[in-house]
C-alpha positions in Angstrom: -24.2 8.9 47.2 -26.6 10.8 44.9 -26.2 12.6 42.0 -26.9 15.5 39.6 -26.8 15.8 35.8 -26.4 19.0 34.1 -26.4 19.4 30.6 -25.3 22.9 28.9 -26.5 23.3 25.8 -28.6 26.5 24.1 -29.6 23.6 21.7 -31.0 21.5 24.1 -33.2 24.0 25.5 -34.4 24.7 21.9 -34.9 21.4 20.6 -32.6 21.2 18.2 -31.0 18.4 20.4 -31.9 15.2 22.2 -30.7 14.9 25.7 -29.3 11.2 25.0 -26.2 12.0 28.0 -28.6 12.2 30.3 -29.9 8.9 30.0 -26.6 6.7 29.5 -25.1 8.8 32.6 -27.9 8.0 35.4 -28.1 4.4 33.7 -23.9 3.8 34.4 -24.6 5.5 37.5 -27.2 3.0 38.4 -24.7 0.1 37.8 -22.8 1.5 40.7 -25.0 2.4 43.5 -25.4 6.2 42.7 -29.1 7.4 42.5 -29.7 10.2 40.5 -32.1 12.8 41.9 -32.0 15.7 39.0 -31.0 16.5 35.9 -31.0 19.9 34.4 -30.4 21.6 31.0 -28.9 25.0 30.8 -27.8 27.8 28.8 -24.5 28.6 27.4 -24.4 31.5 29.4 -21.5 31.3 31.8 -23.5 32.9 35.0 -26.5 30.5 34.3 -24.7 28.0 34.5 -22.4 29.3 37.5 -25.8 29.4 39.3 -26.7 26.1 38.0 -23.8 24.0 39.2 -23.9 26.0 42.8 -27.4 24.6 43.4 -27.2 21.3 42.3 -23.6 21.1 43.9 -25.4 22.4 47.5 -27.3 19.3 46.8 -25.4 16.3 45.3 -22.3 14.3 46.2 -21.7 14.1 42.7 -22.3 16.8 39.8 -21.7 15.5 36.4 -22.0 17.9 33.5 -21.7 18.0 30.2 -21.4 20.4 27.1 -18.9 23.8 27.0 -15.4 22.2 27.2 -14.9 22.8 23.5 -12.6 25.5 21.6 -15.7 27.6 20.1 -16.8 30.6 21.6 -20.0 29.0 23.0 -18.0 26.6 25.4 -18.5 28.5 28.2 -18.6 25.5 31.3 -14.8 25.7 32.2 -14.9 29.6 32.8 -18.3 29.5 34.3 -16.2 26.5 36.9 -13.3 28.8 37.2 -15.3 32.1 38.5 -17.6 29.6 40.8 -14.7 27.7 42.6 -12.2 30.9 42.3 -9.2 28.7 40.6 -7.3 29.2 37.9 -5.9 27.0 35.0 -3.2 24.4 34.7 -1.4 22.5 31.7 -2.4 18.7 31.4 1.3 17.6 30.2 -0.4 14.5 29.9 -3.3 15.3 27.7 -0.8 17.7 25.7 1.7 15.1 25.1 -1.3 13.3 23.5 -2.9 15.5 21.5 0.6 16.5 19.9 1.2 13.0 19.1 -2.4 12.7 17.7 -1.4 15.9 15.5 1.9 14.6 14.7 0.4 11.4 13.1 -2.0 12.8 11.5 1.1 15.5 9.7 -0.2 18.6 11.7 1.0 21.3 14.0 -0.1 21.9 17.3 -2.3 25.7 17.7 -2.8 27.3 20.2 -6.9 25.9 19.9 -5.7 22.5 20.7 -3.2 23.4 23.2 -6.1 25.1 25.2 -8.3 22.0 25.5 -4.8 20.5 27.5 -5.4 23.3 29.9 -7.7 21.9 33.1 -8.9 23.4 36.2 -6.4 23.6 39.1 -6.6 20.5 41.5 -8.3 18.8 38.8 -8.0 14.4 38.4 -7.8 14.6 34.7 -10.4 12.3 32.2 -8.6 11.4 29.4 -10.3 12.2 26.1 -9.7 8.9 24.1 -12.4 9.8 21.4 -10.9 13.5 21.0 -9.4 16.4 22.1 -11.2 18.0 25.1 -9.8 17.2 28.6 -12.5 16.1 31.4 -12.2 16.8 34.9 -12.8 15.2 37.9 -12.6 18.5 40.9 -13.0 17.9 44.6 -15.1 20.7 45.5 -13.6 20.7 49.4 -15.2 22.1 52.3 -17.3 25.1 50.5 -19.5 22.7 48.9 -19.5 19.6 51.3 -16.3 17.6 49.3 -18.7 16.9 46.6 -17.4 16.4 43.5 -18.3 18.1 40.1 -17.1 16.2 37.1 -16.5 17.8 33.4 -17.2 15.9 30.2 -17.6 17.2 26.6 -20.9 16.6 25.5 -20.0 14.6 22.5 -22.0 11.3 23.3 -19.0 9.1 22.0 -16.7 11.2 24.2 -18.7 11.7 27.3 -19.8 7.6 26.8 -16.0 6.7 26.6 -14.9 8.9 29.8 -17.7 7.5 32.0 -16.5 3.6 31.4 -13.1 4.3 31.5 -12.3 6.8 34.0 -15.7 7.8 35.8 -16.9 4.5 36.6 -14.1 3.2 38.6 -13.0 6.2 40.0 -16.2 6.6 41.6 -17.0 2.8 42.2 -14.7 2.9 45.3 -16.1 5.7 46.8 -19.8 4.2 46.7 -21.4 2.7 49.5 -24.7 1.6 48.4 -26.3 -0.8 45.5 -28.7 -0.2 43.5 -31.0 -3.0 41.3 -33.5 -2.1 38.7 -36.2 -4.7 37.4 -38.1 -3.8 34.4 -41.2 -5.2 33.4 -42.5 -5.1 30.0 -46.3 -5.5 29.2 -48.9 -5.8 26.3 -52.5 -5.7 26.3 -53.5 -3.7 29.0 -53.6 -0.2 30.1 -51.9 1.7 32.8 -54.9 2.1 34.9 -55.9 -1.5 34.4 -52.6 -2.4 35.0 -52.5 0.1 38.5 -55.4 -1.5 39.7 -54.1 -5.0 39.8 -50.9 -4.6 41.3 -52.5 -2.1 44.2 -51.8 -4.5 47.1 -48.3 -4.9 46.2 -47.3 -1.1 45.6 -48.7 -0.7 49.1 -46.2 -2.9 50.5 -43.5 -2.5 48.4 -40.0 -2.9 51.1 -37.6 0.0 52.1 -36.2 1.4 49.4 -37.9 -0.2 46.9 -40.0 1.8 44.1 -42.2 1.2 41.4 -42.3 3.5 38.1 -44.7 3.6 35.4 -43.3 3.7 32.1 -46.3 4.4 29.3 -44.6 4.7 25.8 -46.4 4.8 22.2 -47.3 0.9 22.3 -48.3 0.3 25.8 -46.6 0.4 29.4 -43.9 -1.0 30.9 -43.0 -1.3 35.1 -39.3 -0.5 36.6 -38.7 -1.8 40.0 -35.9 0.1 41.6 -34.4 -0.7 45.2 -31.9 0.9 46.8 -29.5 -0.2 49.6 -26.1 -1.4 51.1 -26.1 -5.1 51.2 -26.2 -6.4 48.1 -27.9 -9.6 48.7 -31.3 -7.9 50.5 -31.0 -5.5 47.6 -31.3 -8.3 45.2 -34.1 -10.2 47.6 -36.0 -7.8 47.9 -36.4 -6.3 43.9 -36.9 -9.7 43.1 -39.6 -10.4 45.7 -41.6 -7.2 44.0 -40.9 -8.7 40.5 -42.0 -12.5 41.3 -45.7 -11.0 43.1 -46.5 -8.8 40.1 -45.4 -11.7 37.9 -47.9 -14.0 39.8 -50.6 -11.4 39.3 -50.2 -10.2 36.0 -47.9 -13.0 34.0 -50.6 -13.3 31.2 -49.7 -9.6 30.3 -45.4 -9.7 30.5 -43.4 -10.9 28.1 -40.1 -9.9 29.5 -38.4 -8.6 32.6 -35.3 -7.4 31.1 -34.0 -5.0 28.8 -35.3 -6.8 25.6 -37.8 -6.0 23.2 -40.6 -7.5 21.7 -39.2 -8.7 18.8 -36.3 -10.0 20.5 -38.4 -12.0 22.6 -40.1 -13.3 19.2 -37.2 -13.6 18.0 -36.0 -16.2 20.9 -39.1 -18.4 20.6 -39.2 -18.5 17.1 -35.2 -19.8 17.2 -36.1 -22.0 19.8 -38.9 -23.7 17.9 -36.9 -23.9 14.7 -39.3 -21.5 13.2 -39.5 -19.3 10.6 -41.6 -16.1 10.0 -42.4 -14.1 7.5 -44.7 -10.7 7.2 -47.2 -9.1 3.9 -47.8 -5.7 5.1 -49.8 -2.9 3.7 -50.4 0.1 6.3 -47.6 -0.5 8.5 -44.8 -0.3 4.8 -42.7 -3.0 6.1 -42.0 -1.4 9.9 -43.3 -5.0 11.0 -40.1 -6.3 9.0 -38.0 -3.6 9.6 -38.5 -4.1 13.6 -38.1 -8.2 13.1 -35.0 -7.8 11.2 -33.4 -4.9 13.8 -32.4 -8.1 15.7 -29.0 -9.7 15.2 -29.2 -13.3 13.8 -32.6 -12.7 12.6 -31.9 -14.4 8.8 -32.1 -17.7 11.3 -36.1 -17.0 11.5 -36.9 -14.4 9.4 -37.5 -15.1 5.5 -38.7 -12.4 4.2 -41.5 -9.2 3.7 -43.6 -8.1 0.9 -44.6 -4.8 1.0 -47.8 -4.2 -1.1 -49.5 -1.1 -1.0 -51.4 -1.1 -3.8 -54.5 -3.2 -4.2 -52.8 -4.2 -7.5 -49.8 -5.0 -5.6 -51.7 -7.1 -3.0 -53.5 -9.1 -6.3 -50.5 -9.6 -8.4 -48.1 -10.5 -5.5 -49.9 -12.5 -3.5 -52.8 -13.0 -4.7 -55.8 -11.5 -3.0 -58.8 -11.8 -5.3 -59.5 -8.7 -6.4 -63.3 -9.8 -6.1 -62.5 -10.0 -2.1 -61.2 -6.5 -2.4 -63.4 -5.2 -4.4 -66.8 -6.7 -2.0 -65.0 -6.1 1.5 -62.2 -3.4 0.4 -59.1 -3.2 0.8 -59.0 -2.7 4.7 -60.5 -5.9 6.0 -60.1 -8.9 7.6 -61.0 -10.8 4.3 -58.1 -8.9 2.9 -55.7 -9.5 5.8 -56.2 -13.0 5.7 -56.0 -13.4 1.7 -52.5 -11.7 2.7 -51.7 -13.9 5.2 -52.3 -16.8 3.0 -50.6 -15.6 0.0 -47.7 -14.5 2.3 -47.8 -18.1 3.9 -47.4 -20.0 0.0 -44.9 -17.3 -1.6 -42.6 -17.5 1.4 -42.4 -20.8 2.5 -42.5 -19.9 6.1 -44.2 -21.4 8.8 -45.9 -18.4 10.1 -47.0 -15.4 8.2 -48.2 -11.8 9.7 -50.1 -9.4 7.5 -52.0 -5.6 8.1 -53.6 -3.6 6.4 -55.1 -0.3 7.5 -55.8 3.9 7.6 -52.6 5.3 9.0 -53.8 8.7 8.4 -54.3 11.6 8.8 -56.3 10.8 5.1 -58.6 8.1 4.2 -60.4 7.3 6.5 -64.7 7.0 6.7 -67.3 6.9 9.1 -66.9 3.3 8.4 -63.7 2.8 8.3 -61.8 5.7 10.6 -58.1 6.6 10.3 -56.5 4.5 13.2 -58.6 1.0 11.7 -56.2 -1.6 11.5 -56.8 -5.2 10.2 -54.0 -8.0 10.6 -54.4 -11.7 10.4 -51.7 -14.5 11.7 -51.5 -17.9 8.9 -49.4 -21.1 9.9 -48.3 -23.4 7.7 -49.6 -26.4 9.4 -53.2 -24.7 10.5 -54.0 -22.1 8.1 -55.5 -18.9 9.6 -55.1 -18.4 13.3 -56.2 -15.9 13.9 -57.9 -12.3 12.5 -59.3 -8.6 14.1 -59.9 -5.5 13.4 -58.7 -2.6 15.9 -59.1 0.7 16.4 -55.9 3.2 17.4 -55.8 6.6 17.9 -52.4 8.8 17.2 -51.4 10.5 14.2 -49.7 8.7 10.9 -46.1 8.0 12.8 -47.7 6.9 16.1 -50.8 5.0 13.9 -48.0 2.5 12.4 -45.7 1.8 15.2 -49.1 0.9 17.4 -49.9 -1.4 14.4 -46.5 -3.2 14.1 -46.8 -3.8 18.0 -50.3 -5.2 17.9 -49.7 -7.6 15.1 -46.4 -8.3 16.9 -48.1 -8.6 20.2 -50.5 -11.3 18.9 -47.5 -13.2 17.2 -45.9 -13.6 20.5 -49.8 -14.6 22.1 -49.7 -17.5 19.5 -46.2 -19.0 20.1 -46.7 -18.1 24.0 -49.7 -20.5 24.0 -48.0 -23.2 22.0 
């Protein structure tokens, strides 16, 4: 089976709005063996997207679409369905009967608003609406477009999200025929094209149905091996063949192949070791904590962050000799690593991470460029492990989310190598 996903929305074709449907639909999809070959945003107007959902439906088994089920005048996807499939409407008793209780509950009366989101398309396999008051549909399109099926959801994320697990999901799982198995692969140090260039060989042989997508992002790249087929086991053989050969050429690189991140994957060696981090930043204004401590259970390894912009902050709190900043300057490696230390005695911890830098867009000298970044890496039993100077290129935003990864990214070096 394949699929389309259409998203209505004037707002999403202006910006105002992240497409964040999109991505949890194709992913559920996934789960069951339905690839997804398009998605689309369109207008509220009812004969764009009347034009919209005849395409796709000429195309897909499945149509899923979100956005214009609700009781404004902009909901305009249940007309736009009505005049394309030449049906009329029907009461949901069902979805009335709950919405009235819903109203009742809460002390209110039933208009003539809410009774209208109860009213579906005829022939219709009603979606319950557990997270509010818009009725989905499920509608057999029959023989003028192939049996496909095109499937209504509000475009509420906690709506649409609780109508795909609970109705959209199984009612489809039967009906699928074919697996599908996707493999990420998640990288540091190294570019795409470097990356490209060692993995050549095994892109050129990659099995039937088996692809390989390249997923740059701020910090670096990542890999998604996708197969597609009907028996489960060679489905599962043959991802994993992909995964193991570009593990065996570029294992130095990878530090996961699942759906974690970095600092989780810190997060798991540190807890494994028993250790404890803790992080004395300057340019990055505690991001590098921010991102440790985004991971549940993280008070088992993380002890805490000092923030210390200032250069009187970085003397007073952990004591950087203001001689060392005043000779090398605040961005430094002698400065990083004076942080690293002082962040290393004041915590207590057994590693300690420190950066400073020029984030931008101000600052920076033909010397010292916005995008310089300093970091160092301290352990309790050794001292300084490690320090470097790089040089990034993106604006303020992109400047300290590349630094958090690279001081990250050498964290997770030092406890890969033992």
């Amino acid at each position: 089976m394949r699929a389309e996903i259409v998203s209505v929305g004037d707002e999403l074709l202006k910006g105002q709005r992240v497409n964040t449907n999109a991505a949890f639909m194709a992913g559920a999809l996934a789960g069951i063996g339905v690839a997804v070959d398009r998605i689309v945003a369109c207008s509220d107007r009812e004969d764009e997207i009347a034009v919209v959902l005849a395409e796709s439906l000429d195309r897909a088994d499945l149509v899923l679409v979100t956005g214009g089920l609700g009781p404004t005048r902009d909901d305009r996807t249940r007309t736009a369905v009505q005049q394309l499939l030449g049906r009329g409407l029907e009461l949901s008793e069902e979805v009335f009967a709950q919405l009235e209780a819903r109203m009742k509950q809460r002390g209110l009366e039933v208009s003539d608003s809410l009774r209208d989101q109860a009213m579906v398309i005829e022939g219709s396999h009603v979606i319950p609406n557990t997270k509010g008051s818009a009725a989905g549909m499920i509608i057999p399109c029959k023989e003028r477009f192939k049996n496909h099926y095109l499937i209504l959801m509000p475009g509420v994320p906690s709506e649409m999200r609780a109508m795909m697990e609970l109705t959209v999901i199984p009612y489809f799982t039967a009906l699928s025929s074919s697996v599908i198995r996707h493999s990420p692969i998640k990288t540091l140090g190294i570019g795409e094209s470097k990356l490209a260039g060692m993995i050549v060989d095994i892109e050129d042989r990659l099995p039937e149905g088996t692809t390989l997508a390249y997923l740059p992002h701020a910090a670096g790249v990542n890999l998604m091996i996708s197969t597609i087929g009907r028996e489960r086991d060679r489905v599962d053989c043959d991802n994993r063949s992909v995964v193991e050969a570009i593990v065996s050429m570029t294992g130095k690189f990878i530090y996961a192949t699942s759906e974690v991140t970095l600092e989780e994957t810190i997060g798991g060696m540190l807890s494994a070791r028993g250790m404890t981090v803790a992080v004395a930043e300057s340019c990055t204004g505690g991001l590098v904590a921010s991102r440790l401590t985004d991971v549940p259970g993280s008070s088992d390894y993380f002890l805490q962050g000092f923030v210390v912009y200032s250069n009187e902050a970085k003397e007073k709190t952990l004591g950087v000799p203001r001689e060392t900043i005043e000779t090398f300057g605040a961005v430094s490696e002698k400065v990083a690593r004076a942080m690293a230390m002082g962040c290393l005695e004041k915590s207590g911890a057994d590693f300690a991470l420190s950066t400073t830098g020029i984030a931008g867009p101000s600052g920076g000298s033909p010397e010292k460029p916005v995008g310089m970044l300093c970091l160092a890496i301290a352990k309790k039993t050794s001292g300084i492990l490690l320090s470097k100077t790089l040089m990034m290129h993106g604006d303020r935003e992109l400047n300290k989310l590349r630094f958090s990864e690279a001081v990250l990214g050498e964290l997770w070096q030092c406890l890969r190598n033992g």
